[in-house]
C-alpha positions in Angstrom: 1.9 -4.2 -10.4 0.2 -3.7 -7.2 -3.2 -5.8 -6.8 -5.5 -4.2 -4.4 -8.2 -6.9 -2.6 -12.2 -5.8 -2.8 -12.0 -5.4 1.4 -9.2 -3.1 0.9 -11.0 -1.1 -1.5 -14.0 -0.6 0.4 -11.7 -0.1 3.5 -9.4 2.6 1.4 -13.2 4.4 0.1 -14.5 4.7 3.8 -10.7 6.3 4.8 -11.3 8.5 1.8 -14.8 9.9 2.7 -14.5 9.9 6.3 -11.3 12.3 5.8 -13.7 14.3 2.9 -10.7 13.8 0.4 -12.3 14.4 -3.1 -11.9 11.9 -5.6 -8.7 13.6 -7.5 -6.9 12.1 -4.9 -5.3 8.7 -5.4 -3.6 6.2 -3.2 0.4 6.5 -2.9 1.9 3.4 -1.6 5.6 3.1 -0.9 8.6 1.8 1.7 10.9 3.5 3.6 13.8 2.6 5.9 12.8 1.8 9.2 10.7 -0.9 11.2 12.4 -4.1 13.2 12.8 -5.6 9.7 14.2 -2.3 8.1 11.8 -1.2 5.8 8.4 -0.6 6.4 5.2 0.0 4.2 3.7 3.6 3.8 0.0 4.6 2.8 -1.2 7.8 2.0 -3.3 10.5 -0.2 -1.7 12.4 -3.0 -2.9 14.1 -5.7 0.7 15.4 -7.2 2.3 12.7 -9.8 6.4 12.6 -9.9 9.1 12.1 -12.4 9.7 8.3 -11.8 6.6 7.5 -10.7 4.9 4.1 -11.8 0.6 4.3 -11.8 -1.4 1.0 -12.0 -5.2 1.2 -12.5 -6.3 -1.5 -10.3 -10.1 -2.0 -11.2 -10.8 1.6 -11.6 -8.5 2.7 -8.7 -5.1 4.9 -9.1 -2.8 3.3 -7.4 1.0 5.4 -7.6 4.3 3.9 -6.0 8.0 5.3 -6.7 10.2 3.6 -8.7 12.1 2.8 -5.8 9.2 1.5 -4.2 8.0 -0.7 -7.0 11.3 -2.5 -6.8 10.7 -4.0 -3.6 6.8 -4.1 -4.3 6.0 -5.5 -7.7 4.0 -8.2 -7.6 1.9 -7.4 -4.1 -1.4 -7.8 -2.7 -2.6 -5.1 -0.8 -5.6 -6.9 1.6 -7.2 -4.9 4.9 -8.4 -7.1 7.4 -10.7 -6.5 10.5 -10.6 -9.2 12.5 -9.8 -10.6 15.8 -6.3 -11.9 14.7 -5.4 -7.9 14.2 -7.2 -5.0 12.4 -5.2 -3.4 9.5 -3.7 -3.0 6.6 -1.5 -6.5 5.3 0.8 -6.3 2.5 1.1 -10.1 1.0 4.9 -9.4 -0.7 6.4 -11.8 -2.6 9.3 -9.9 -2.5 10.1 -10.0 1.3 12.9 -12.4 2.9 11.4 -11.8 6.1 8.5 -10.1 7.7 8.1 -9.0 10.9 5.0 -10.4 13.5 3.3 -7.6 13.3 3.8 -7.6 9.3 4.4 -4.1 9.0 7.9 -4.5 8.3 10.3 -6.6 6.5 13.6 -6.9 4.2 14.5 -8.3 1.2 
C-alpha cells in the first residue's frame, strides 16, 4: 500500500483542477529505469485501469501502481513539500538502498 500525506493531497487536488482533469481521473504512480540511482519515481493522470494493476483507496483517493511498481513501492509515503529546503514531490520508501540528493531517484 501506498499512504498519501494530507499536503500531498491538497497539492495532487490543486494539480488536478488547475489542469481541468475531471474527477474520473485517478493518480498512477510508478518507477522506471533511469535517474543517477537507476530508477526513478513517475506521477501522472489516468483514467484507464490494466491487467496487473494494484488500486489502494487512500482516504477517498484512487491511487493505481503496476505490479511491477508496487514491488519496489509497497509500504511508501507519498509527502509534497514546499519549502525552502526544495519544492516537490518526496517519496519516503522503505524499500530504497539508496537515494539520490535530490531524492528523485534510487535503487534497491
Amino acid at each position: 500500500m501506498i499512504t498519501v500525506t494530507e499536503k500531498a493531497k491538497s497539492k495532487i487536488e490543486a494539480l488536478r483542477k488547475d489542469a481541468n482533469i475531471s474527477d474520473d481521473f485517478f493518480l498512477r504512480v510508478a518507477v522506471q529505469g533511469g535517474g543517477c540511482s537507476g530508477l526513478s519515481y513517475k506521477l501522472d493522470f489516468d483514467n484507464e485501469i490494466k491487467k496487473g494493476d494494484q488500486e489502494f483507496d487512500e482516504s477517498g483517493y484512487k491511487i493505481v501502481l503496476d505490479m511491477k511498481s508496487f514491488l519496489y513501492l509497497a509500504g511508501t509515503e507519498l509527502d509534497f513539500s514546499d519549502g525552502l529546503n526544495g519544492k516537490g514531490f518526496n517519496f519516503i520508501n522503505p524499500n530504497a538502498s539508496r537515494t539520490c540528493g535530490c531524492g528523485e531517484s534510487f535503487s534497491v
